[in-house]
C-alpha positions in Angstrom: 45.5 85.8 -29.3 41.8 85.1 -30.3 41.0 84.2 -34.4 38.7 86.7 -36.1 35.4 84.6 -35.1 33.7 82.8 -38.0 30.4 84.2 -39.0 28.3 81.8 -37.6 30.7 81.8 -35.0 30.0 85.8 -34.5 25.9 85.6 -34.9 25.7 83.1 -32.1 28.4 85.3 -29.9 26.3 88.5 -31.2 23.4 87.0 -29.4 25.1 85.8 -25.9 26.8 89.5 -26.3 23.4 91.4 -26.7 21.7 89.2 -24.2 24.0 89.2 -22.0 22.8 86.0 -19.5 22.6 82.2 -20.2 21.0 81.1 -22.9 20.5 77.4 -24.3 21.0 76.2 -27.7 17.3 76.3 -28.1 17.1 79.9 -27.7 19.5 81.0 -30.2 18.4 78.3 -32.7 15.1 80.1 -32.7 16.6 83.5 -32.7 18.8 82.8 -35.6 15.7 81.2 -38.0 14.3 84.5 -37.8 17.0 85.3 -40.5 17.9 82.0 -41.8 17.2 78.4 -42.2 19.4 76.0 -39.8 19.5 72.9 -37.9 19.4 72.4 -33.7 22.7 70.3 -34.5 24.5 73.0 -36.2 23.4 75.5 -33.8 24.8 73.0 -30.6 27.8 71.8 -32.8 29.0 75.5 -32.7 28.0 76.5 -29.1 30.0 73.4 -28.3 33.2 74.7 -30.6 32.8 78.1 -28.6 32.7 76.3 -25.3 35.9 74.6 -26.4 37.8 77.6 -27.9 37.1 80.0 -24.7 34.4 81.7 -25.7 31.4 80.7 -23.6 31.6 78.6 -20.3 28.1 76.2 -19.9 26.6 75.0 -16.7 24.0 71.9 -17.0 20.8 73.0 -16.4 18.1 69.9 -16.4 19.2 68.1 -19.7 20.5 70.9 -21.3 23.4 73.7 -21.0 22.8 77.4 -20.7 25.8 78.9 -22.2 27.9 82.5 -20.6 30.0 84.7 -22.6 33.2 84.5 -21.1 34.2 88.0 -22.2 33.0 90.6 -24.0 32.1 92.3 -27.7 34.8 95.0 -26.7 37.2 93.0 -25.2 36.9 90.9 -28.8 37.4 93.5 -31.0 40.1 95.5 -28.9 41.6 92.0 -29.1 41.0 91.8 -33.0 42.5 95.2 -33.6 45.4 95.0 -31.0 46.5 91.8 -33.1 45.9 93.7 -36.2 48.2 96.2 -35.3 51.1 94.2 -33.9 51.3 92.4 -36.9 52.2 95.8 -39.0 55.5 96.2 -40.8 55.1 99.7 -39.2 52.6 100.1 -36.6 52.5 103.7 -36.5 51.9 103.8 -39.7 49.1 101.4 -39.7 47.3 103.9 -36.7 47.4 106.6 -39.0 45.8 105.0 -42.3 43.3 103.9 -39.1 42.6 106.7 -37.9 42.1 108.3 -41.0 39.6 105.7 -41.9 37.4 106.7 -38.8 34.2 109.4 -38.7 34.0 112.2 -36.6 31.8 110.2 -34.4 34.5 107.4 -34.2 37.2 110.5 -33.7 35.1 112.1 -30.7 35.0 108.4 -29.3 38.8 108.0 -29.5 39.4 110.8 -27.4 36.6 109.9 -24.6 38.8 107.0 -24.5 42.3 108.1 -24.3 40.9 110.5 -21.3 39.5 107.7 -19.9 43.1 105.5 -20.2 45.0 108.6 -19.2 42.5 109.5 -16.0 42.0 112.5 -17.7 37.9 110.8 -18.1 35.1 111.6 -20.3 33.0 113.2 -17.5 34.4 116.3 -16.9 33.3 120.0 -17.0 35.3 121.7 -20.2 33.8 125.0 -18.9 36.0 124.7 -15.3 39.3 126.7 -16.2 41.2 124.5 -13.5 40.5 121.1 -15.0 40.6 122.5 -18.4 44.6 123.9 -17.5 45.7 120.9 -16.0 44.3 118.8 -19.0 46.5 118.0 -21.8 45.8 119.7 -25.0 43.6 117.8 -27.6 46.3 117.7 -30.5 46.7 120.4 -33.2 43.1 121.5 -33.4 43.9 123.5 -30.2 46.4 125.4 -31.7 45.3 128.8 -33.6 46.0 128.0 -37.1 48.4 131.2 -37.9 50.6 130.4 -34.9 53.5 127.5 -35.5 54.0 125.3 -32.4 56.8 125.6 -30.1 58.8 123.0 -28.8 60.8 122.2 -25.5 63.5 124.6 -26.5 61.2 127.5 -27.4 62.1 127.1 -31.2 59.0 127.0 -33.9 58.3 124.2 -35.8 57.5 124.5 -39.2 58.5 127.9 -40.1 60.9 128.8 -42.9 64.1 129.6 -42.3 63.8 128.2 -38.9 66.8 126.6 -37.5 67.2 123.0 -36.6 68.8 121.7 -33.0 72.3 122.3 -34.2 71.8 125.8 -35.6 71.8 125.7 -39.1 69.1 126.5 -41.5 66.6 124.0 -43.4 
């Protein structure tokens, strides 16, 4: 499982990402001296360290190397934040405090991508009745807000007095 990149590490990989075709040390030396002071040797010493950790493959290319991204910006943070979350004490807990970290922009984004994992996908017409009845619902906000949810065995959720699966009240 990939390290967080160091941040060196991630303005030279910012770069290769955004550019997205070989590029020599040259390239992103002058790239990066638009923001900072640094030395060729620097610049090399951590293409080199990329090369070597996975990063980046190089070809030769006169006397120089033109450096690829191996993967990309995505796959690197899905990679960070799949890590992240394995490491929790209780994972489902740590998607919640998550997602209730993220905008409504972020939110929206989520759920273009769990139609997209599910085959459900983001390109859809929510105005066709057919695709809209065989698509799962959207979570909670679909529901009217007076109205409890029912379960598999036609009981309410969430309403007082309600009986649980063995018959007795809460």
């Amino acid at each position: 499982m990939p390290r967080q990149l160091g941040d060196l590490e991630d303005a030279v990989m910012t770069r290769v990402w955004q550019w997205n075709r070989p590029v020599t040390v040259r390239e992103v030396l002058e790239d990066l001296q638009k923001e900072r002071s640094i030395a060729y040797t620097t610049v090399m010493t951590v293409m080199d360290n990329l090369h070597q950790k996975g990063w980046v493959r190089r070809e030769v290319d006169g006397r120089a190397y033109r450096y690829t991204s191996v993967s990309t910006r995505a796959a690197y943070s899905a990679a960070l934040m799949n890590e992240a979350w394995s490491q929790s004490d209780s994972p489902a807990a740590a998607l919640v405090a998550f997602f209730g970290m993220m905008s409504t922009e972020q939110r929206v984004a989520l759920r273009d991508a769990m139609r997209v994992v599910q085959g459900d996908g983001p390109t859809e017409d929510p105005a066709d009745p057919v695709e809209r009845a065989e698509r799962p619902p959207d979570g909670p906000t679909d529901l009217p807000v007076d109205e409890p949810a029912e379960d598999a065995r036609g009981t309410t959720e969430g309403t007082e007095g309600a009986e649980n699966a063995d018959g007795a009240g809460r």
